[in-house]
N, C-alpha and C positions, 0 to 999 in steps of 0.2 A: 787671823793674821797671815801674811808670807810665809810660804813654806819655810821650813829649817834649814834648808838650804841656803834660800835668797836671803832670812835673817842673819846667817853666818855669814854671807857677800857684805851686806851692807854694815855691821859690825864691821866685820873688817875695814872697809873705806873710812868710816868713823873712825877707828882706830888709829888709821895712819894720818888722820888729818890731825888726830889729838897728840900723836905723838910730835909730829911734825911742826904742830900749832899753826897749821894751814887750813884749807875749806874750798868747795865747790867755787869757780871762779868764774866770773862772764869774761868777753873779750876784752871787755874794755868798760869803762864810767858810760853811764846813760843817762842823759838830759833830758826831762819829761818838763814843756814847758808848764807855769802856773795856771796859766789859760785852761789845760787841760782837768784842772782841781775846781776852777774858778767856773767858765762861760757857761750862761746857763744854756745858751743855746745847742752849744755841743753838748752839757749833760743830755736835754731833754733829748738830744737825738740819741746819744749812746746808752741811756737808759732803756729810750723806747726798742731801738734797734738789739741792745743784748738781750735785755729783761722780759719784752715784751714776744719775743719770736722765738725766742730759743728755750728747750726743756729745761726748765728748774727744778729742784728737788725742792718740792713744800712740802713734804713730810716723808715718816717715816714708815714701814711697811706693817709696824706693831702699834703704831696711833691708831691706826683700822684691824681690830685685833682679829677680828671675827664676820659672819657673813652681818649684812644689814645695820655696819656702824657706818658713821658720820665725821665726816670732820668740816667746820665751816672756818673761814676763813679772809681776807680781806687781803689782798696782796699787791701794792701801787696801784690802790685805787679798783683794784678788780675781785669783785665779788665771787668768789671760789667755794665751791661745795664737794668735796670729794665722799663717793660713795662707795664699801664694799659690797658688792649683788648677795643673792645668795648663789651664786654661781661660783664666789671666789674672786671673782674681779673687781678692782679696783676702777671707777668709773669718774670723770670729773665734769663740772657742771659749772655756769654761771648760778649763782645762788638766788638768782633773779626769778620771781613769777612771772607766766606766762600770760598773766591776766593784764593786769595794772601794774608790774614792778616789784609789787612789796619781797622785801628780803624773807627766804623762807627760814632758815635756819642762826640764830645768833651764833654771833663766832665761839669757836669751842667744837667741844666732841659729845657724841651721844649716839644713838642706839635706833632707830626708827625702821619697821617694814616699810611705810609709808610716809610721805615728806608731804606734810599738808601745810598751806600758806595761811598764817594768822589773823590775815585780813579777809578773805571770800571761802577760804575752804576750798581753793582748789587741790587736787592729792596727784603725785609723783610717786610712781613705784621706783624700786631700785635702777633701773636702768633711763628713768629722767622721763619714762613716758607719763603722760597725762592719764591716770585714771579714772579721776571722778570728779564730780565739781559742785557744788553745793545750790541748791535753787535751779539745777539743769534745764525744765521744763519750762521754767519764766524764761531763763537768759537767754534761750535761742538754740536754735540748733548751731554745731561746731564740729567739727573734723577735726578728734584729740588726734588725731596722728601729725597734725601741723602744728600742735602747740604742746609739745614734750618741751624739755626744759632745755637751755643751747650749751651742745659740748662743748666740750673743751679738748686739746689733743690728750690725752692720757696713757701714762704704762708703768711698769712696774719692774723694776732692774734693782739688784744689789741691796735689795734690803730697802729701796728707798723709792716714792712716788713721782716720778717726773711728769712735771705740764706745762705746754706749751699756753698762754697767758690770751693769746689770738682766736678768737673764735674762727672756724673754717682752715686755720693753718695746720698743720701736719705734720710736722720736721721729725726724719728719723733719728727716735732716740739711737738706736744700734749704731748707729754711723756718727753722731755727735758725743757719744762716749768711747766708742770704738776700744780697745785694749786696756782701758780704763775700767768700762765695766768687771772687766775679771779682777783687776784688782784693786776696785772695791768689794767682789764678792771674796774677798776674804778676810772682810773685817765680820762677815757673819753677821752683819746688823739684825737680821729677822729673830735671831736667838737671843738679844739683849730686853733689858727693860726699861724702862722711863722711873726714873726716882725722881724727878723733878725738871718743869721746866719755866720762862721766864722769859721776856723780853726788855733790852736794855737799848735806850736812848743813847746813841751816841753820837760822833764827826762825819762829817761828809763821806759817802759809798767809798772813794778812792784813800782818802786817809784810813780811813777804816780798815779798810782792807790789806794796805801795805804791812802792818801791824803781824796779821798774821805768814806773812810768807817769807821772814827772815829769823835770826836768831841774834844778831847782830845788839838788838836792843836788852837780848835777855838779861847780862851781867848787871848792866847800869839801872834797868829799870825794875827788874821784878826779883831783886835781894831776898824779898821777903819771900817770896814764892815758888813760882815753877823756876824762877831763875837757882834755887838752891839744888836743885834738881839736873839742870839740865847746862853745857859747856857755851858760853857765849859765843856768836860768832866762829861756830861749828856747824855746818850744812849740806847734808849730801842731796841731789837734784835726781831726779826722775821723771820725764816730762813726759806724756801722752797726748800729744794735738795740743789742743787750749789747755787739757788738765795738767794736776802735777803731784807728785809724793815728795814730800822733805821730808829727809833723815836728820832727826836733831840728838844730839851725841848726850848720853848722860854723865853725869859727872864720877859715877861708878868705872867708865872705863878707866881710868887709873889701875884698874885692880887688874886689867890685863896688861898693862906692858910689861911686865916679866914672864910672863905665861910665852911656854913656848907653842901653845895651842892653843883655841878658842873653847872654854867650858861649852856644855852640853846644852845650855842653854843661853845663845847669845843676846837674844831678843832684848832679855834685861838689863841691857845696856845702851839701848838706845830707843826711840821715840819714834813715832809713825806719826804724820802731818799727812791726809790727803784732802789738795785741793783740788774740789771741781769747780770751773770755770760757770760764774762767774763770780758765784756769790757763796760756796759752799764748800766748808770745813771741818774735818773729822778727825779730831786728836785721841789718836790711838796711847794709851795712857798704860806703864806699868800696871798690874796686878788687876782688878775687877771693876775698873771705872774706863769710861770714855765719854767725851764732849764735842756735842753735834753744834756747829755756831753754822747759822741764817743769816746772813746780812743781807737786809731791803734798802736801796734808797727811798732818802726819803723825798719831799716834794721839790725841796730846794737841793743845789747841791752841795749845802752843808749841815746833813743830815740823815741819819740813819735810823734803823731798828734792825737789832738784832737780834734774835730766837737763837735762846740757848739752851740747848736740852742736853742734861747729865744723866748718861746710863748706865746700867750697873749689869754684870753678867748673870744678878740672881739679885730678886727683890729682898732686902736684909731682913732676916728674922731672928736676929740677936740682937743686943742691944751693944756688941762690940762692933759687929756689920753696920750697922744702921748709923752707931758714931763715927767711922771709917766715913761711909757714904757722905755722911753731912761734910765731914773735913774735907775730904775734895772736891764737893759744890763751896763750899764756902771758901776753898782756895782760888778754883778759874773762876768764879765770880768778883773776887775782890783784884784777882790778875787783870780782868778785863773792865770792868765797870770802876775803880780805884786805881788801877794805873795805865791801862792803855789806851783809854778813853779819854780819863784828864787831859795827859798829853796831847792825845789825837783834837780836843776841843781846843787846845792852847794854841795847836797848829794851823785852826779852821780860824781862831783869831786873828791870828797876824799874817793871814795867808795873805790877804790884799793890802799887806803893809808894804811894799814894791821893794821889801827886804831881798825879798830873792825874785828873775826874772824866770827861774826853773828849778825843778828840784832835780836831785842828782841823784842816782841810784849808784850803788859801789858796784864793783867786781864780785866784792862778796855779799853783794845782797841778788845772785841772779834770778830767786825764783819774783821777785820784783819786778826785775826788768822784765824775765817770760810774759809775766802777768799786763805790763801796760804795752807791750807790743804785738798782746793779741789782741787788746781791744783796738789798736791802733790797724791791725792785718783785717780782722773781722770786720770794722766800719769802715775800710777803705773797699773791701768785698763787697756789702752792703751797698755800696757810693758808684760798684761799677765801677774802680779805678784796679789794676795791676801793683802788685809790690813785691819788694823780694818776701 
């Protein structure tokens, strides 16, 4: 987490928004036309243009625990094979053979020196080169040095895997996370564990997503859940280029407005949200749990999948640990697949009902507005046009 320092800074700003029953404020209401939720044309271009060119975080640094494991994967349509060397490095790949196509690895995780394709038997060492190939002498001669498998950009930051989706493209990650990286390496993700993970059907990429970058909806909609927890329409902003950390205030600060000093450990009173641009969420959770959410769009633009992985500071080996762990998979789960999803589908319904010709972002939902006016800075970059 944030030094004990920057935890006490940001308690404190929570505090006084809680005392005050105010919150982070944009300048002003932001109008995001429907069109932008709606037109597939603009999705397919802003899909291609975020999704497809810029570093994503597809996994985590502990899904590749060790030298010579695997992780395969499918990701808008792009066949992803990330590989640990025995070198220690994290390597990515189209999961595509170099023969005929065939997919070498089913999606999922697993362990291999060698990545041999199920159809010819052609073999990939760790680093994608082509080593061997089955019937050699009949097929012909062949220069494996031109048919190793096609990278992908690849690298390893903060606990988490970032690739570039483009074959032959190269975007520095250092400069696209810039100041963000460091504080994501403070959430120490390499030291966590995987208790469970899961992908959940949900609304359209942009419905979807608005969902997590406010607090705004917590009172009203999740009573049952993280809203019992945490201060509605409380939000402290932190923004790094496209990324961003929300401060969401827990319902514990009560217990300091009489305090003429912040106890020794403030953290426990408030909530860590980091967002990286464009699709990636990390809820830094009191006491031994954290929740990693993925959002992909899906083909159309009202449709998602989200990857959601619950982790735990130490895999449980009591059966009091283990019932802790469940209850907080089975709380963000039923938060997000049972009420922010219903909602977000209810919204993806009536969205072309010409009920509304734009959606409105508040004052108090800014890390919103951040969120749709970098996709709006980015693809107008992209397009070759100037903006402020």
């Amino acid at each position: 987490m944030a030094t004990p320092e920057e935890m006490h800074t940001l308690t404190q700003r929570a505090l006084a928004h809680f005392i005050a029953g105010t919150t982070d404020q944009a300048p002003a209401i932001m109008a995001n036309p429907i069109t932008a939720y709606t037109d597939p044309v603009r999705y397919r271009r802003e899909v291609d243009g975020l999704f497809r060119h810029l570093p994503l975080a597809l996994a985590l640094s502990i899904e590749l625990p060790q030298a010579h494991t695997y992780r395969a994967m499918q990701v808008l349509g792009v066949p992803v094979l990330l590989l640990r060397g025995g070198d220690g490095e994290v390597r990515a790949f189209l999961n595509v053979c170099r023969h005929r196509g065939a997919r070498l690895c089913e999606p999922g995780a697993g362990s291999a020196r060698v990545i041999t394709c199920p159809y010819h038997a052609w073999s990939y060492d760790d680093r994608g080169s082509l080593v061997s190939r089955y019937g050699a002498p009949t097929f012909g001669d062949l220069d494996h040095a031109t048919r190793g498998l096609t990278p992908l950009a690849c690298a390893e930051r903060a606990g988490l895997v970032w690739v570039c989706l483009t074959p032959g493209e190269t975007p520095d990650v250092d400069a696209w996370l810039g100041d963000f990286a460091a504080e994501l390496g403070t959430l120490q993700l390499d030291r966590w564990a995987i208790f469970e993970q899961r992908e959940l059907p949900g609304p359209g990429w942009k419905v979807a997503i608005d969902g997590y970058l406010e607090a705004y909806h917590h009172n009203c909609l999740h009573g049952k859940t993280v809203g019992q927890l945490t201060v509605g329409n409380l939000l402290v902003q932190d923004t790094y280029g496209p990324h961003q950390r929300l401060t969401f205030g827990r319902r514990s600060l009560r217990e300091l407005q009489a305090a003429p000093t912040l106890p020794g450990a403030p953290g426990q009173h408030i909530r860590l949200i980091h967002s990286g641009f464009p699709n990636l969420s990390i809820s830094g959770i009191l006491g031994d749990h954290c929740l990693v959410s993925q959002l992909f769009p899906g083909p159309t633009p009202d449709t998602t999948i989200t990857r959601q992985t619950v982790l735990v500071h130490a895999p449980p080996t009591t059966p009091a640990a283990r019932a802790a762990s469940e209850l907080f998979s089975a709380m963000v789960l039923q938060a997000v697949r049972d009420e922010d999803y219903p909602v977000g589908l209810g919204i993806q319904a009536g969205i072309g009902s010409g009920a509304n010709e734009a959606f409105l972002y508040g004052r108090n939902e800014p890390a919103v507005q951040h969120y749709h006016r970098t996709v709006d800075r980015l693809m107008a970059a992209l397009a070759g046009e100037v903006r402020a």
